[in-house]
C-alpha positions in Angstrom: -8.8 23.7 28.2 -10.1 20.4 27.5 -7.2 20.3 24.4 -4.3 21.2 26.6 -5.2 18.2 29.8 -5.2 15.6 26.7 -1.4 16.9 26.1 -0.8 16.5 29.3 -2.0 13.4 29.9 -0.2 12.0 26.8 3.0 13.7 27.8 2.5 11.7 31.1 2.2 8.6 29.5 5.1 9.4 26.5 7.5 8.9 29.7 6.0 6.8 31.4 8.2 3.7 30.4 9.0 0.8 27.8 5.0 -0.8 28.6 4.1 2.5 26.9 6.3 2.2 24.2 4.8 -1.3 23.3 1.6 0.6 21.8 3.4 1.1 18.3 3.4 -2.1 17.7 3.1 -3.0 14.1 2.8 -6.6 14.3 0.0 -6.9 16.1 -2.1 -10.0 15.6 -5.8 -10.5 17.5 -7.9 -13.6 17.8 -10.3 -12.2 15.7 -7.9 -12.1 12.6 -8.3 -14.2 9.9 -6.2 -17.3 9.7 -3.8 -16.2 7.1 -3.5 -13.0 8.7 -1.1 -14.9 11.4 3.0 -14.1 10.6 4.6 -16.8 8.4 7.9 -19.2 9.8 10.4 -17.4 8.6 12.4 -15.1 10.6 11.9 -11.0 9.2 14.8 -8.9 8.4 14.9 -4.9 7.3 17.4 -2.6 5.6 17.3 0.3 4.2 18.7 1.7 1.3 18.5 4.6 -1.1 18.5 4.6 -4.6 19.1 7.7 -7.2 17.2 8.2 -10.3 19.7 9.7 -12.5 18.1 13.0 -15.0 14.8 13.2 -13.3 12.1 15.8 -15.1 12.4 18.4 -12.1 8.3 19.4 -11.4 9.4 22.1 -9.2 11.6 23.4 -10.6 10.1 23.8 -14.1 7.8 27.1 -15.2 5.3 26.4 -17.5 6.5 27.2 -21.1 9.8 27.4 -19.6 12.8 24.7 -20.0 12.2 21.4 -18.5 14.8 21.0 -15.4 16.5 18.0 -14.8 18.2 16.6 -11.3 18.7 13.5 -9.9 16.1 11.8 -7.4 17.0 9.9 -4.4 14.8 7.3 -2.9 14.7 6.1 0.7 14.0 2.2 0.3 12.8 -0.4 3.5 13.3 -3.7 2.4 12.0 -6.4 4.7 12.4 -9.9 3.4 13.1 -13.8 4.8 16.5 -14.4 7.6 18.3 -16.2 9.2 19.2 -15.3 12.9 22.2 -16.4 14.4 21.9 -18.7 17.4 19.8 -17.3 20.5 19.4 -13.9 18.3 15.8 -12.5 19.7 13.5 -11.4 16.9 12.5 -8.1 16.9 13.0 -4.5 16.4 12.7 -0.6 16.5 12.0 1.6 13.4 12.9 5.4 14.4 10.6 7.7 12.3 8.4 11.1 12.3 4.6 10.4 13.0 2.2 12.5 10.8 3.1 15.5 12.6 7.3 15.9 11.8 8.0 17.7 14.9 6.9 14.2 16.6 9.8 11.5 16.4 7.7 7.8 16.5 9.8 4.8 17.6 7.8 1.6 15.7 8.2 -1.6 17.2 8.3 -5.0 15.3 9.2 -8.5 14.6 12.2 -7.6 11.8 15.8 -7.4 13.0 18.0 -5.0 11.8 20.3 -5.9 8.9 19.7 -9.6 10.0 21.6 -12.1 7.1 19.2 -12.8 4.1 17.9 -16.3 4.0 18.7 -18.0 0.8 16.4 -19.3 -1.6 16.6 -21.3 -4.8 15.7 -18.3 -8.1 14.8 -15.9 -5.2 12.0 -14.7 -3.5 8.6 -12.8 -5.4 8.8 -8.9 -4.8 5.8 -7.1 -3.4 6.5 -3.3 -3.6 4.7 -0.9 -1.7 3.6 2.9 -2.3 2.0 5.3 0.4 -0.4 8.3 0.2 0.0 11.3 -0.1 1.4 12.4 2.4 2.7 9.2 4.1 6.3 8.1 4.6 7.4 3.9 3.7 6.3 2.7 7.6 2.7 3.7 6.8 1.8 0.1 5.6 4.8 -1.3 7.3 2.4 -4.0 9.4 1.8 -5.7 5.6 5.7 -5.5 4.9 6.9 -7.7 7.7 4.0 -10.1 7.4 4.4 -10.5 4.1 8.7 -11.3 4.4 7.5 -13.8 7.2 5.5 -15.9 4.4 8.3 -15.8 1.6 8.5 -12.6 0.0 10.7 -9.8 -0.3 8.8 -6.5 0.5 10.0 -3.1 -0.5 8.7 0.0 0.8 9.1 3.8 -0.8 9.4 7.2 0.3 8.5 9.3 -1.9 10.5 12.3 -1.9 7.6 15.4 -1.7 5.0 13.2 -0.4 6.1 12.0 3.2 5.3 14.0 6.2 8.4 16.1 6.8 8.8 16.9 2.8 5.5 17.1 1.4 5.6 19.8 -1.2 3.3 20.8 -4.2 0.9 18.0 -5.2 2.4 18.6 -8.9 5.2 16.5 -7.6 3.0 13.5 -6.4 1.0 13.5 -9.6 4.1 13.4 -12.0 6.4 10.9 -10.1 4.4 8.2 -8.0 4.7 5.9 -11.2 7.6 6.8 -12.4 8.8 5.8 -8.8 7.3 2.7 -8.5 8.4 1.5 -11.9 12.4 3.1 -11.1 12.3 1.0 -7.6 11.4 -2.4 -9.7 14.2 -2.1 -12.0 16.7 -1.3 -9.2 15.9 -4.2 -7.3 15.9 -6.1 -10.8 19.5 -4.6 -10.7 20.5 -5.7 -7.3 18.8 -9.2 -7.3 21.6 -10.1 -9.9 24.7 -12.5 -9.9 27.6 -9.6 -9.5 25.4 -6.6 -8.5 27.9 -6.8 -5.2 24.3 -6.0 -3.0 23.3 -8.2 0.0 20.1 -8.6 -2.1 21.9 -10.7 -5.0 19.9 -13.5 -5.6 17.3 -12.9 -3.2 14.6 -11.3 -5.4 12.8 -12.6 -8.0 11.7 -9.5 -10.3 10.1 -11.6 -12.8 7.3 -12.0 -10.1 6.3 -8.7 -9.0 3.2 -7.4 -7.1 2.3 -3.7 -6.7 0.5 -2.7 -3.1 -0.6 1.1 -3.8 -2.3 2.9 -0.8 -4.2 6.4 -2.2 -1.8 7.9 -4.2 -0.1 5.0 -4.6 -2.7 3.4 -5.8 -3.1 6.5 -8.6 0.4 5.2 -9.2 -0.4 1.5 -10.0 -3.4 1.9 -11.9 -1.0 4.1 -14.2 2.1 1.6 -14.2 -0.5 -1.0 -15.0 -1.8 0.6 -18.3 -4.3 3.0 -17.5 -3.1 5.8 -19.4 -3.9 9.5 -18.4 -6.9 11.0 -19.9 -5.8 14.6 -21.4 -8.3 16.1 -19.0 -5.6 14.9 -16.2 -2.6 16.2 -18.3 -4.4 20.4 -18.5 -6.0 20.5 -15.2 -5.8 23.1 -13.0 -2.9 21.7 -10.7 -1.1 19.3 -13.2 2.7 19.5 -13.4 4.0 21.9 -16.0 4.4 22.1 -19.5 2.0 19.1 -20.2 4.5 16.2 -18.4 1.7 14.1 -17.6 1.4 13.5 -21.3 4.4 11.0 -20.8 2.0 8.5 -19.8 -1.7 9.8 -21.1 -3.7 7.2 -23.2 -3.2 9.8 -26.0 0.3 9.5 -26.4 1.5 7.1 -28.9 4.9 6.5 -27.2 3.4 5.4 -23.9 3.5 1.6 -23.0 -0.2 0.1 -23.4 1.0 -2.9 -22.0 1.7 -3.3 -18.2 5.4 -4.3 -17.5 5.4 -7.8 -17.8 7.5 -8.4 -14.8 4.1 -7.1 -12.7 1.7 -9.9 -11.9 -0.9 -8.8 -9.5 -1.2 -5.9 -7.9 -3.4 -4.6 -5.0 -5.1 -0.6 -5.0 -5.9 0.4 -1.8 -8.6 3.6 -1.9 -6.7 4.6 -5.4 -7.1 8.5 -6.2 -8.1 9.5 -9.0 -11.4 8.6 -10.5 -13.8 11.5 -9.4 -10.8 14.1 -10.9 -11.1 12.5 -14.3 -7.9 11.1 -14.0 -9.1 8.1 -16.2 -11.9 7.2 -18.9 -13.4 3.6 -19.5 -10.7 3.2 -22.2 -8.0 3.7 -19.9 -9.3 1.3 -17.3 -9.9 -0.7 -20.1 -6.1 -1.2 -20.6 -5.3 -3.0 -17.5 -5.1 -6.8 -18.0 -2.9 -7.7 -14.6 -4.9 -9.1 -11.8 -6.0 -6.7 -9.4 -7.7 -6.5 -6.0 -9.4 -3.5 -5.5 -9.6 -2.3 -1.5 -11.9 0.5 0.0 -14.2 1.9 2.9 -18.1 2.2 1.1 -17.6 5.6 3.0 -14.3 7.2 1.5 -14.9 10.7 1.4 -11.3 11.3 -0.5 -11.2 8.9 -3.3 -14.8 8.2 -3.5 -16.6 4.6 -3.1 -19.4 4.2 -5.7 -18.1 6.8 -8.0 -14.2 5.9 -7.4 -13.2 2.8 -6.4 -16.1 0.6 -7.0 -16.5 2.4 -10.3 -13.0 1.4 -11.0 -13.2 -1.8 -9.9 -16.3 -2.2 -12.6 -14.8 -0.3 -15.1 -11.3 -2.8 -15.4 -13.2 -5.1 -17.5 -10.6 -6.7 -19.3 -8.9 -8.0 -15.7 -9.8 -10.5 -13.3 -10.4 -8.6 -10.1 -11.6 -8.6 -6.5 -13.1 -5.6 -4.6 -12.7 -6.3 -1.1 -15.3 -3.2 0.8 -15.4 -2.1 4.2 -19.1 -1.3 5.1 -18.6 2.4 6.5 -15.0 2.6 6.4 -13.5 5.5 5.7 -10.1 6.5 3.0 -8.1 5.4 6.2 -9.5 1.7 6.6 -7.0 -0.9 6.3 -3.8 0.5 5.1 -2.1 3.0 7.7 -0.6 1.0 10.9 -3.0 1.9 14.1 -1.6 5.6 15.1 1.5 5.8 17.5 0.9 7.2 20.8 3.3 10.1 19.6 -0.1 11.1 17.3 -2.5 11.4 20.3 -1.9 14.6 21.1 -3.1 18.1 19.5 -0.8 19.6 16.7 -1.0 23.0 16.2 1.2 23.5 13.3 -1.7 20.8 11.6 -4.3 22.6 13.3 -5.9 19.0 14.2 -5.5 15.4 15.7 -2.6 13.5 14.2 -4.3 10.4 15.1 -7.4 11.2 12.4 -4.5 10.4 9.5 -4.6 6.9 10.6 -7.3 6.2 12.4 -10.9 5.1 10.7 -13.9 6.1 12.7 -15.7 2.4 12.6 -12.7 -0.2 12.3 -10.5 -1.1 14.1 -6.9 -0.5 13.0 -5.5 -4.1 14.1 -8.5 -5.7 13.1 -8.7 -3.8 9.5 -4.9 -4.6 9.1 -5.3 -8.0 10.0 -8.2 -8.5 7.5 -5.8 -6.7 4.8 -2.6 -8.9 5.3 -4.9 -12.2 5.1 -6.6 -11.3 1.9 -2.9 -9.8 0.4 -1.4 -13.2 1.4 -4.2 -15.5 -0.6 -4.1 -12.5 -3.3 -0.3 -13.1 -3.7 0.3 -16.6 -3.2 -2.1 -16.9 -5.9 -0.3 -15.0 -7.9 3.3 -14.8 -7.4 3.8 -18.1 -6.2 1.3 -20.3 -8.0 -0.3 -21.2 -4.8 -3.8 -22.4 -6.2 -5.0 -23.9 -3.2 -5.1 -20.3 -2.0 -8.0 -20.0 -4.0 -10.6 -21.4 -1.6 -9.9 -18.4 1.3 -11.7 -16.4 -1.8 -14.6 -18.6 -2.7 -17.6 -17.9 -0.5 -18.7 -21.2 1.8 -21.8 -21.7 3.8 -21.0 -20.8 7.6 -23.3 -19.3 9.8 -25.9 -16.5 10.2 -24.1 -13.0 10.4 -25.0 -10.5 8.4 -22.2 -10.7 5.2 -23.4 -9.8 2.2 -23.4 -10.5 -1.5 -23.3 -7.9 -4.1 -25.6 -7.9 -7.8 -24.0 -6.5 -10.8 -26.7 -3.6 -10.4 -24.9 -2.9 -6.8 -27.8 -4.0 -5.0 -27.0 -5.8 -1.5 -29.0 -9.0 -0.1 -27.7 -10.7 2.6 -26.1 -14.3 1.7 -25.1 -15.5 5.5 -22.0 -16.7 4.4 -18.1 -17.0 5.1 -15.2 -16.9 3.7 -12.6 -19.6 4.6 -10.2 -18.2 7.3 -13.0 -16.6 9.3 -13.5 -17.6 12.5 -17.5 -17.1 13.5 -19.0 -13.4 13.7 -15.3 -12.3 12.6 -16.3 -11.9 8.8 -19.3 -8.9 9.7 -19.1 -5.5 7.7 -16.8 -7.3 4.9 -18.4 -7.6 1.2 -15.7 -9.2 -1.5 -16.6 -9.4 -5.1 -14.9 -10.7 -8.1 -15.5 -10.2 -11.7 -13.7 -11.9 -14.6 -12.2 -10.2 -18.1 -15.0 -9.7 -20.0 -17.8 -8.7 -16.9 
């Protein structure tokens, strides 16, 4: 009874006019945020494209011992970068999408403007790409893509076909393509950024400076792109695409790629699977040399904390690398925008809550996006656009008394009492960030 007055009272409030509506905001900015959390000058603008990858492997389609079937994959693409509005033209936008439930249609509201003219810029603009979870759809971390276009960067955003909510099929599918994906969307906005490509996009992107934002399974997918081969655990196990495909890109195989694409500079994993299924050893970890910030909840029950992406994070020894913890956050802390109203209510066909897919049970969503698009703008200016001043909003700095803490090698905690430059008083509580260099 209780189940069916909470539909009700959500129903009510669906219609109850644009004020409503304003809840799935995605650009949402508190007080509390950290300074470089706050949007950037430049006017946002989004398109969306699609993109085919021509004589895919086909995981579905293929039986194991059987012929490996081929067919051509199509990619949904959000590209958000820097405009130029015309005189008096408002900022601001709708995105019209599925919430986690597919039967749901979700109207998103931000600061981009639809198809708004590219703003120019001398060798083009660094490219941030991101990658969702599984399942997820390219609007999940769409609160990072506009801040980041509002500071100078051109931010593309993936669906992945078999992994968003109203397609998500066999996990075989996620496992096999999320890097192959990643690495297919790089090279065709490499191909569109150029002189004569006859796209909107010619010379707006600069590929040779490319970050990688992974969120769960995209964050499997990064790790991989990066160097971190497959163990041959990975490529056998129960679930694994057929016919050994994974062995494309295992440590094992001679043909795969030890070093990471040199177009990638940094890149940012975000509660990356895989770990705790023994989807990597030490040696692969050991093959990642890009810079890397490592994200998580110390509480992620999916992709583990101190046995996934801690371990990780201490395992990458031959990168410099940040892990950036929420104390008692869960897999959902951080990434995912704060759940649409459309999730509130009970879905049967889920048999639960929409709103649990976004929603972390001790954070905030604004405030744990907020935190997430201030430490991604330091990460990246560092990174993509040489910004070394940026440095100092990572350096710890004597502040004030709140409990943040500072981490030993041995994983023990002691309170240190200390800020991080950005962070307003009692705004930097429940955050630990750590760094190790190549060769810790």
């Amino acid at each position: 009874m209780a189940r069916r007055v909470w539909n009700v009272v959500v129903a009510v409030l669906a219609v109850s006019g644009p004020a409503f509506a304003q809840q799935n905001r995605i650009d949402a900015v508190t007080p509390m945020a950290p300074e470089r959390a706050a949007y950037g000058t430049l006017p946002v603008g989004v398109r969306t494209l699609t993109a085919t990858d021509r004589d895919r492997a086909d995981v579905l389609n293929t039986k194991e011992g059987g012929t490996i079937a081929r067919y051509d994959r199509t990619l949904t693409i959000e590209v958000w970068y820097p405009a130029v509005l015309a005189a008096g033209q408002p900022a601001g936008g709708e995105y019209r999408t599925v919430a986690r439930d597919p039967s749901r249609a979700a109207i998103l509201h931000g600061r981009a403007v639809r198809d708004a003219a590219p703003a120019a810029a001398a060798g083009g603009y660094p490219l941030v790409i991101l990658s969702h979870g599984y399942p997820g759809n390219r609007y999940l971390l769409g609160h990072l893509g506009e801040n980041l276009a509002s500071k100078g960067f051109v931010v593309a955003s993936i669906d992945h076909p078999d992994s968003t909510y109203d397609d998500q099929k066999a996990f075989a599918s996620t496992l096999y393509n999320r890097p192959l994906d990643q690495l297919f969307v790089l090279d065709e906005l490499d191909r569109l950024s150029r002189s004569g490509s006859g796209s909107v996009l010619a010379g707006l992107v600069d590929a040779s400076r490319t970050a990688i934002v992974g969120y769960s399974m995209g964050g499997y997918g990064l790790l991989n792109v990066l160097g971190a081969g497959f163990t041959d655990a990975r490529v056998t196990a129960s679930g694994a695409p057929p016919n050994r495909l994974l062995f494309e890109r295992a440590a094992s195989n001679p043909a795969y790629p030890k070093a990471a694409d040199r177009r990638i500079k940094a890149a940012i994993a975000i509660a990356p699977w895989g770990w705790t299924a023994g989807t990597w050893d030490a040696s692969g970890l050991n093959a990642i040399t890009t810079p890397i910030l490592f994200v998580a909840g110390s509480a992620d029950d999916v992709s583990g904390y101190e046995k996934g992406t801690r371990a990780m994070f201490l395992g990458a020894t031959r990168a410099d690398r940040y892990l950036l913890t929420f104390l008692h956050g869960s897999h959902n802390v951080a990434a995912p925008i704060p759940a649409p109203a459309e999730a509130y209510a009970y879905s049967e066909p889920l048999g639960a809550f929409p709103f649990m897919h976004y929603a972390d049970g001790v954070w905030d969503a604004v405030r744990s996006n907020n935190i997430l698009q201030h430490f991604a703008t330091v990460f990246l200016s560092i990174h993509l656009k040489g910004e070394r001043d940026a440095q100092a909003f990572l350096d710890l700095v004597p502040r004030g008394s709140d409990g943040v803490y500072s981490v030993e090698r041995d994983g023990s905690r002691k309170p240190d009492y200390t800020y991080w430059k950005g962070f307003g008083p009692r705004t930097a509580a429940g955050l630990m960030l750590e760094r190790l260099r190549p060769g810790e």
